[in-house]
C-alpha positions as CSV (number, residue, x, y, z in Angstrom):
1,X,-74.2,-17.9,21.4
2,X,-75.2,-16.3,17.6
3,X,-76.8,-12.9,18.0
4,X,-78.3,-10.6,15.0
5,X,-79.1,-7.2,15.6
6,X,-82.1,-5.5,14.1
7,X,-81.7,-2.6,11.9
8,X,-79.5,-2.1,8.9
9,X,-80.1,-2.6,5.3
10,X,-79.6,-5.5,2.7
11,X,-77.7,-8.0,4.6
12,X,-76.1,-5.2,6.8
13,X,-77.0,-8.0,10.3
14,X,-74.4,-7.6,12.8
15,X,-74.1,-11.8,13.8
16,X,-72.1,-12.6,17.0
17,X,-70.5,-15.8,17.9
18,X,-69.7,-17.1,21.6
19,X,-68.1,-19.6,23.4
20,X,-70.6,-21.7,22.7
21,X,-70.3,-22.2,18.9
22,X,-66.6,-22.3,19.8
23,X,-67.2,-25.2,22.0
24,X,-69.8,-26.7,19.6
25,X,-67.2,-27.0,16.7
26,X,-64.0,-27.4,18.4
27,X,-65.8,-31.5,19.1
28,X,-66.4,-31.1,15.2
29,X,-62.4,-29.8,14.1
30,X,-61.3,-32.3,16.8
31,X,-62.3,-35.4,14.2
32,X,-61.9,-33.5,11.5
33,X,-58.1,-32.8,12.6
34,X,-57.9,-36.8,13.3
35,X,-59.3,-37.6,9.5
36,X,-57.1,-34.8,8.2
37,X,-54.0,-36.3,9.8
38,X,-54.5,-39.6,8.7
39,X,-54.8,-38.1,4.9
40,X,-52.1,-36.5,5.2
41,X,-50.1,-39.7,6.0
42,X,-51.4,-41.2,3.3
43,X,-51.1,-38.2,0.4
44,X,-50.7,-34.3,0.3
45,X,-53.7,-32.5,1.2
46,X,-54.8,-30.7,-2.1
47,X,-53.7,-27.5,-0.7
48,X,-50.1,-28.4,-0.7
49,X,-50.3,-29.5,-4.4
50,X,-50.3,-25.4,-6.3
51,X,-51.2,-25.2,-9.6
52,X,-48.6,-22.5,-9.9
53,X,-45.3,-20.8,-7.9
54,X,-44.3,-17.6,-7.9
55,X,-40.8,-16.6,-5.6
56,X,-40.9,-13.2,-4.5
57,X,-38.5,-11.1,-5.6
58,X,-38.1,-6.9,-6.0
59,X,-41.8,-7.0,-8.2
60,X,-44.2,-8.7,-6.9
61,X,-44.5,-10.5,-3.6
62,X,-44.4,-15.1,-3.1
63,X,-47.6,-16.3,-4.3
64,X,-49.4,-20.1,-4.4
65,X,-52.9,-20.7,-7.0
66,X,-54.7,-23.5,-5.9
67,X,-58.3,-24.9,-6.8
68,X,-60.2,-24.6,-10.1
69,X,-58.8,-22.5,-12.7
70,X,-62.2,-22.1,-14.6
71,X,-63.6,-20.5,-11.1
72,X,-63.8,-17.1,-9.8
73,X,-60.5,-15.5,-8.2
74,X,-60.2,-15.1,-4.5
75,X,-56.7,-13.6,-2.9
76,X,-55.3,-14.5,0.6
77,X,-52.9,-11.7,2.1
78,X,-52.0,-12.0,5.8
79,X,-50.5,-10.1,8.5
80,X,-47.7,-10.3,11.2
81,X,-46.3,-13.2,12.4
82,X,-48.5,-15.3,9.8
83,X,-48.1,-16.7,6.5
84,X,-50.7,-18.0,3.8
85,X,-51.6,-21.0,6.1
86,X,-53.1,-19.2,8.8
87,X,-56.3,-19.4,5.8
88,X,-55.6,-23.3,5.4
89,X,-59.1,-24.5,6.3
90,X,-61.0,-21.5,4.2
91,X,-58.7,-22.5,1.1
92,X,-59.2,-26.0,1.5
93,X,-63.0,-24.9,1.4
94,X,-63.0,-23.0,-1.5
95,X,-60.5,-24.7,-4.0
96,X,-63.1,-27.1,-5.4
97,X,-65.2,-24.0,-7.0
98,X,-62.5,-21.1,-6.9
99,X,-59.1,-20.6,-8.1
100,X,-57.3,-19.5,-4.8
101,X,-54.1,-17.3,-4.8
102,X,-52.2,-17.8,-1.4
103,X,-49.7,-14.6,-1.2
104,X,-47.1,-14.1,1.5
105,X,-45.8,-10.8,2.3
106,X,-41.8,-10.5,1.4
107,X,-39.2,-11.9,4.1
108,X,-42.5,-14.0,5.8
109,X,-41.7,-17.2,4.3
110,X,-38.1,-17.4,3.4
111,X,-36.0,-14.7,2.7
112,X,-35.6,-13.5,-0.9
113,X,-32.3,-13.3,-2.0
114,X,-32.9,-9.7,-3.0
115,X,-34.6,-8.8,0.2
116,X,-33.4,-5.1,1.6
117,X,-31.6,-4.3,4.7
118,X,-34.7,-3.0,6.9
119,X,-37.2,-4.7,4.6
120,X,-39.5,-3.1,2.4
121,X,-41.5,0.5,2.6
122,X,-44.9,0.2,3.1
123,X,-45.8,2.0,0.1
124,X,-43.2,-0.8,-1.6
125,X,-45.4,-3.5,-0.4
126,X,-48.4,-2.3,-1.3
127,X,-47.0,-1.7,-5.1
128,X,-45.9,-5.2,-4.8
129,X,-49.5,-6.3,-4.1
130,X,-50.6,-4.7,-6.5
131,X,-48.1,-5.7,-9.1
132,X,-49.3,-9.4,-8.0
133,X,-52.9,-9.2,-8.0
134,X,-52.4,-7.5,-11.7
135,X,-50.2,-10.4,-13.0
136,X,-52.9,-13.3,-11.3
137,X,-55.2,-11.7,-13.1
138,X,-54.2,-10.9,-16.4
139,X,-56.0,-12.3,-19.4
140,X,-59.1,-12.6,-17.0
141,X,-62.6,-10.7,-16.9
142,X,-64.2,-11.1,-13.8
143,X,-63.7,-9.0,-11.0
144,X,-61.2,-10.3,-7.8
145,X,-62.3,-11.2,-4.5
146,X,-59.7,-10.3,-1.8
147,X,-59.3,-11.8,1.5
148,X,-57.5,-9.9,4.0
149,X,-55.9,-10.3,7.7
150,X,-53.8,-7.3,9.8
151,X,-51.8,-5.7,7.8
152,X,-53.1,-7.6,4.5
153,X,-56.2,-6.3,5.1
154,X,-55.2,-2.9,5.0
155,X,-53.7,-3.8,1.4
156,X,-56.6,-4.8,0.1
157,X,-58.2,-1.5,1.0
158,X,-56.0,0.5,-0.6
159,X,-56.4,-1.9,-3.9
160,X,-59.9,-1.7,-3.7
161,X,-60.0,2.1,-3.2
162,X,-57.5,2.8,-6.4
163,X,-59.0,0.2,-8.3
164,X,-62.8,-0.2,-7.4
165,X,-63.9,-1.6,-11.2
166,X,-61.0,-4.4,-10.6
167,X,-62.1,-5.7,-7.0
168,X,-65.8,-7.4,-6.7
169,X,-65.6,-8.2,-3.0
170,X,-63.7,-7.9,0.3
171,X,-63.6,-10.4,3.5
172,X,-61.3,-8.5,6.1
173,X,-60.6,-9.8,9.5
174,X,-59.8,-7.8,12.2
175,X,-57.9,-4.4,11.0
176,X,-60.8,-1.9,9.8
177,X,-60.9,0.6,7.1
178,X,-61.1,3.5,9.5
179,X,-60.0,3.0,13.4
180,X,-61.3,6.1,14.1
181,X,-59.5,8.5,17.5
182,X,-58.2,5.7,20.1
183,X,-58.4,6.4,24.1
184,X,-55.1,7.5,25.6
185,X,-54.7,3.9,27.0
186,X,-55.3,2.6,23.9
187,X,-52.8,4.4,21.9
188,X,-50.1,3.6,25.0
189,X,-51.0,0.0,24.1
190,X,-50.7,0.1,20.7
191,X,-47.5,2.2,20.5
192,X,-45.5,-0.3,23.0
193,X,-46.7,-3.2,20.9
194,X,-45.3,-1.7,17.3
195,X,-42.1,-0.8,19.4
196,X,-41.5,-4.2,20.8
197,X,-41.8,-5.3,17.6
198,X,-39.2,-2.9,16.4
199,X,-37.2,-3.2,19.3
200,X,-37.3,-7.2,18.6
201,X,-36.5,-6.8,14.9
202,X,-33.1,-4.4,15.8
203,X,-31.6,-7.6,17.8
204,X,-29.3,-10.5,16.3
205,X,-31.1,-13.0,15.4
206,X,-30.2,-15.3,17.1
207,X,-31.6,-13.4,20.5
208,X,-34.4,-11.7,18.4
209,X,-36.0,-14.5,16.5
210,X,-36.5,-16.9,19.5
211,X,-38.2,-13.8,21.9
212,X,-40.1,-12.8,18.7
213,X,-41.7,-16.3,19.3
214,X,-42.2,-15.7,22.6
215,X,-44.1,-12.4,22.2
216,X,-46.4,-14.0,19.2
217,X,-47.1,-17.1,21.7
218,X,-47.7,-14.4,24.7
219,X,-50.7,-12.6,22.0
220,X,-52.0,-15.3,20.9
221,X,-50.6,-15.4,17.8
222,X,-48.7,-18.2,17.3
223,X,-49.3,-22.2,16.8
224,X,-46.8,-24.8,17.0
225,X,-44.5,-25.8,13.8
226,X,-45.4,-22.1,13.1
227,X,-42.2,-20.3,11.2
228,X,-41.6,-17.2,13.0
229,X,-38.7,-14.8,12.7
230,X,-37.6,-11.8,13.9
231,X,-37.3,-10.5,10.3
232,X,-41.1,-10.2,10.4
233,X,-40.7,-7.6,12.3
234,X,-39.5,-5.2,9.9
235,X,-43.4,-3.8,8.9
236,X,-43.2,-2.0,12.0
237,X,-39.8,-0.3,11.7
238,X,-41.1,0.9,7.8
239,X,-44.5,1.3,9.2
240,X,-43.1,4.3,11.6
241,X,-41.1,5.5,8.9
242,X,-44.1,6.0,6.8
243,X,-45.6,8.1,9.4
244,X,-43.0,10.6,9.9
245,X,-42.3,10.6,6.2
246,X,-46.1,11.3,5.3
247,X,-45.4,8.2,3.0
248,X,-48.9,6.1,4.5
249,X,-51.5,4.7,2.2
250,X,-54.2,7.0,1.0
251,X,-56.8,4.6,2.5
252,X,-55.2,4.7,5.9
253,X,-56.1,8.8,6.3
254,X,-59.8,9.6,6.9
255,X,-63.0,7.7,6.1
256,X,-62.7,6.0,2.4
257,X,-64.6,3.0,3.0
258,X,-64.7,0.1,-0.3
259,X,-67.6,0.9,-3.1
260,X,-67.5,-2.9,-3.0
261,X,-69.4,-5.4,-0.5
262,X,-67.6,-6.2,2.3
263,X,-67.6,-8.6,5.0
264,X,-65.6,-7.5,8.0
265,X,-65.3,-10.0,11.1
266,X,-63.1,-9.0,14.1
267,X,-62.7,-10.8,17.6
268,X,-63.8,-8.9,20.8
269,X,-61.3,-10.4,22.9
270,X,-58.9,-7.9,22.9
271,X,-57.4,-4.8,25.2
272,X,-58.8,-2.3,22.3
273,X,-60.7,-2.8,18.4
274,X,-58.5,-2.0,15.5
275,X,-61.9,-0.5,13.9
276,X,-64.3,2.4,14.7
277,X,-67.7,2.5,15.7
278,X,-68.3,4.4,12.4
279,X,-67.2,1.7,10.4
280,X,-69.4,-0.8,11.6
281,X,-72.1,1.6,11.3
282,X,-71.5,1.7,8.0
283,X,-71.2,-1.9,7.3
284,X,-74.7,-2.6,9.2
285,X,-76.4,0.3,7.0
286,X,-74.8,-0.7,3.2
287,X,-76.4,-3.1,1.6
288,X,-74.4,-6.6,0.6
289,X,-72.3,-5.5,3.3
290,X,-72.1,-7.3,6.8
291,X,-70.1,-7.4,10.0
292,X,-69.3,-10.3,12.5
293,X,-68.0,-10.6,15.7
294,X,-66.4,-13.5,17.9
295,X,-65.5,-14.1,21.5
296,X,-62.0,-13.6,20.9
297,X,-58.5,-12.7,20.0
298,X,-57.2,-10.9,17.0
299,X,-56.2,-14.3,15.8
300,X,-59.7,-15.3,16.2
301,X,-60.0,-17.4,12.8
302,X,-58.0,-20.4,14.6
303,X,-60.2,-20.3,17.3
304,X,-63.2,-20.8,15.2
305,X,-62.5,-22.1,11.7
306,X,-65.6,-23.5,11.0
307,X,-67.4,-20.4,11.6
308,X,-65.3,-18.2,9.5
309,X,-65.3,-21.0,6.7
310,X,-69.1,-20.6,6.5
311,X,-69.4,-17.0,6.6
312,X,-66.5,-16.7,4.0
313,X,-68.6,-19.6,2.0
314,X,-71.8,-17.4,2.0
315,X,-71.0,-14.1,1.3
316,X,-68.5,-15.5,-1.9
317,X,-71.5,-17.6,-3.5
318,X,-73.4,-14.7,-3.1
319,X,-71.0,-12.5,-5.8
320,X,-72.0,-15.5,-7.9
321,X,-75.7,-14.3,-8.0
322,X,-74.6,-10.4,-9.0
């Protein structure tokens, strides 16, 4: 069921969603999923069809533009185990009025032939992003919008915090911009996850990709046909080492939320929030700023892809009216 809470200013609303608009449009992406699959028999669907490719290599990371080049940019970034798809039914959505970059974090998608034993520093893939988001944009004036999941999200923080005149608006899901002090059970849970990661990324492949998949299917966090590896699993090994090394993002240490508007949605389904309770405050009290919740997983958007379409929908056409 959709809850608002009272309080907050502008459009700081805190809106929850239930199992019962999950049940509601799961009937709805059921014949949707029927008409998409008899398209896609027929032709591509207009998201396999970019306007323009870029291979990652050692400067900027794999990247897709779909949609209408006249429009405003939007940029997709995901997380672990994920690639640009898992934002298939939001970038079908927005490619008749936006021009869409799709990027893919290095090694995610295939592996570059310059990709580095142990993969890439975090700090690397942040400059990376970076680099990308500067080339997409070059020649054009208006401001980006960036669209982040897990550890993408935490990218487009740190691009919005270094470069606030560059970035008009952020949609995050999941990961906040402050997670605040975690309970001891917490932090045992989310220690063991990173290291079973790691652990999973040290093994041959051919014992560590097909456990990898495994543990994504056991979270939640993977769908069938999905490409998975046990290369993905490098962000956690360089994660780690940016820890000890002091080497984290800037926007990762203390309480720098965006200048920008944001709209952070995160499920509740999970052993622990990667977000604080001061963070959603803050959210709920900022104007052009909003939160939502849903009844579940961190993977939440494939549970409810309707939902997150609209939202997404609303709060971009509303940078059109700035």
């Amino acid at each position: 069921m959709k809850t608002q809470s009272s309080g907050g200013r502008g459009e700081g609303a805190h809106k929850h969603y239930g199992d019962e608009d999950q049940a509601t449009a799961s009937s709805q992406d059921t014949s949707f999923n029927r008409r998409q699959k008899r398209q896609q028999q027929q032709q591509q669907p207009q998201s396999e069809q970019p306007q323009e490719q870029q291979q990652s290599d050692q400067a900027e990371m794999e990247y897709l533009i779909f949609g209408k080049d006249s429009g405003p940019t939007i940029a997709f970034i995901h997380g672990w185990p994920d690639n640009w798809r898992l934002f298939q039914k939001q970038i079908d959505a927005l490619t008749p009025t936006h021009r869409v970059v799709a990027i893919t974090l290095p090694g995610y998608e295939a592996k570059p032939k310059s990709f580095p034993c142990g993969g890439y520093e975090i700090v690397q893939l942040y400059e990376m992003f970076h680099r990308t988001i500067v080339k997409v944009m070059e020649g054009r004036q208006e401001k980006i919008i960036l669209v982040g999941h897990d550890w993408g999200a935490y990218f487009v923080y740190e691009e919005a915090n270094r470069y606030p005149d560059a970035v008009g608006r952020i949609v995050a899901f999941d990961s906040g911009a402050h997670i605040g002090r975690l309970s001891i059970a917490a932090t045992v849970l989310l220690v063991f996850y990173q290291w079973v990661n790691i652990f999973l990324y040290l093994l041959p492949s051919f014992i560590g990709t097909p456990l990898t998949r495994c543990w994504a299917c056991f979270l939640g966090a993977y769908e069938y046909g999905q490409k998975v590896n046990k290369r993905m699993n490098y962000i956690y090994l360089r994660a780690w080492q940016a820890l000890i090394t002091h080497r984290v993002l800037s926007s990762s240490e203390g309480f720098h939320p965006p200048k920008c508007p944001v709209l952070f949605m995160y499920g509740k389904q999970k052993p622990f929030m990667l977000h604080s309770a001061r963070w959603i405050n803050h959210l709920n009290n900022t104007v052009a700023c909003r939160a939502v919740s849903f009844a579940g997983n961190h993977w939440f958007i494939r549970r409810y892809p309707t939902q997150v379409t609209e939202e997404m929908l609303r709060f971009v056409k509303e940078a059109s009216r700035e």
